[in-house]
N, C-alpha and C positions, 0 to 999 in steps of 0.2 A: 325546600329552598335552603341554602349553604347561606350560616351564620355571617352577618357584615357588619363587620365591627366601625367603619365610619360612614358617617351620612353626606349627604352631597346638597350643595357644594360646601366645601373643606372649613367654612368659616360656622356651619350649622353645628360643627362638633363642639364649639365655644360654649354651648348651650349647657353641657354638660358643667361647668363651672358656675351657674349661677346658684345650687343649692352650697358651693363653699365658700362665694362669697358671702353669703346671704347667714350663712352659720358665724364664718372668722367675720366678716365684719361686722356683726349688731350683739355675736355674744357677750360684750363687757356692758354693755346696756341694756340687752332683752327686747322684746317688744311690747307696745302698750297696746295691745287688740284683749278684750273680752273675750272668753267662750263664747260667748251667745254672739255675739258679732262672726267669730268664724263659724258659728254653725247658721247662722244667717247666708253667711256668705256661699257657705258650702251647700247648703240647701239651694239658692239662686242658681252656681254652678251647675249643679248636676241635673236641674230639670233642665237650663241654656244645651248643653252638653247633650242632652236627648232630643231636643228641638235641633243642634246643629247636626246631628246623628239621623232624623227623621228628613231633613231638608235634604240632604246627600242621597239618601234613596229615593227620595222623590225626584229632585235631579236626572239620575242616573236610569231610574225606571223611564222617562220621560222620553228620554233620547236614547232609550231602547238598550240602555248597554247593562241593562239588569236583568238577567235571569228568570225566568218563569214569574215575573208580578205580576202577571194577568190572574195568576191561579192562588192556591193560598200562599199563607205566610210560611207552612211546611215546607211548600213546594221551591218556597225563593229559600229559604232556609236550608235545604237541601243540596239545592244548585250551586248557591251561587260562591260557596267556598272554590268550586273546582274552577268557575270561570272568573269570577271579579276579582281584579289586579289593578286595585289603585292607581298604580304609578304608571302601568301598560295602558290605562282607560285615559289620561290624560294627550295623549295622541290623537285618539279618537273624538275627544269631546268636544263638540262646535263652538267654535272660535264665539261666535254673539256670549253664548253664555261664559264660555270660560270671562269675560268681561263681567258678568253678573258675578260668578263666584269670587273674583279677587273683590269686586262692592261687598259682599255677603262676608268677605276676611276681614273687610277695614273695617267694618257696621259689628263684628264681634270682638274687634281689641277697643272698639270705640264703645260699647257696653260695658266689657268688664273692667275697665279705665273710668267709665262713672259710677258703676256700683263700688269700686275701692277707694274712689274720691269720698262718695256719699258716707262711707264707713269707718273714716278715720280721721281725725282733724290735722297729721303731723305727717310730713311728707315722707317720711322712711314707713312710716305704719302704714299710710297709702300705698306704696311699693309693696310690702309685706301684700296688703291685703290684694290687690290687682294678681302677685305672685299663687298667694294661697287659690283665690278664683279658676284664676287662668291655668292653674295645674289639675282641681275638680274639676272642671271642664274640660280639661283635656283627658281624664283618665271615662268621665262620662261620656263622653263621645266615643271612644272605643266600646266601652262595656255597651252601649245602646245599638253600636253597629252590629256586636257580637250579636246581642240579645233579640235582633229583629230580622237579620238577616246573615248571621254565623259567622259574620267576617269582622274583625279577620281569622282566620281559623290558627295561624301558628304567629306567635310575637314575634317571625324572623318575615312575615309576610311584608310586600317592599308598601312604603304609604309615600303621596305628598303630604307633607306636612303641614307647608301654605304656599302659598302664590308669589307673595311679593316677598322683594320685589323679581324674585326669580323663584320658579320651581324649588321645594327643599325636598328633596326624598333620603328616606331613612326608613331600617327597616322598625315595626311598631313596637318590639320593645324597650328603643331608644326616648322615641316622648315619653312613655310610661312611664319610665328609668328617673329622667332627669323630673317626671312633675312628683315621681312617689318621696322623691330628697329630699326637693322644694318644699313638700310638705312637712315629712319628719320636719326638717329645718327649723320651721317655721313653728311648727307645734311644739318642737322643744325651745323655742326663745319666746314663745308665747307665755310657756306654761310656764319658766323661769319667773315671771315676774307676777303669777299669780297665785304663788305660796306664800 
């Protein structure tokens, strides 16, 4: 697949700006998150991250648009690089459920919105910490899709990203991109104020 440098729709490329504001605006203050709170955090993450990873093959095996699941995990492992195409599967995917998945989108920003409420008592460090989460979780959910069923196989393969309130596709090294900044970001204004 030929490299795509913007995601669609045009306002998803915005997304790219949140690791600078996130740097220029709290660098003269830092952030008040513990180590142990982001590695709390991050630890939550990345198991959600493989639960939201494990739900999507399950999904997709279901309504049949998965690749050899009946046999082993080699054999979907195998396959299903050549056939599963995220953002071509979303044509395909029956209307009831695509209704369940955009529930399954709101029920995962409404999770990691309360484990970064639960984690920080001051509303920029909430933000901070919902940011740090919601970026583990997004880089585990790829690695878990990689890890179980090989996909995506190249960072330019095309993905939906989320549902609402419209379809966002991009190709997968763009989430990666912007949650790996989010993080630096974040772990360097963290670390700022714990020397």
């Amino acid at each position: 697949m030929k490299f795509q440098l913007w995601a669609q729709p045009w306002w998803v490329n915005l997304l790219v700006l949140i690791p600078l504001l996130v740097f220029f605006g709290w660098r003269g203050k830092g952030l008040h998150l513990t180590r142990q709170k982001l590695f709390v955090l991050a630890m939550f993450a990345m198991a959600f991250g493989f639960v939201e990873a494990a739900v999507v093959v399950y999904l997709r095996a279901a309504v049949g648009l998965l690749p050899a699941y009946e046999g082993t995990l080699a054999d979907v492992q195998r396959l299903a690089p050549e056939v599963y195409k995220q953002a071509e599967l979303l044509k395909e995917f029956p209307r009831s459920l695509l209704t369940i998945e955009v529930l399954r989108e709101a029920a995962t920003l409404v999770m990691l919105i309360s484990v970064a409420a639960l984690a920080a008592p001051k509303a920029r460090e909430r933000w901070a910490a919902f940011l740090w989460a919601f970026a583990i979780w997004d880089v585990a959910y790829y690695l878990g899709l990689w890890s179980t069923i090989r996909w995506p196989a190249s960072p330019k393969d095309l993905d939906v990203l989320f549902l609402i309130p419209v379809p966002w596709v991009a190709q997968v090294w763009f989430p990666v991109l912007v949650s790996s900044l989010t993080l630096v970001a974040i772990a360097w204004l963290t670390g700022k104020n714990s020397g």
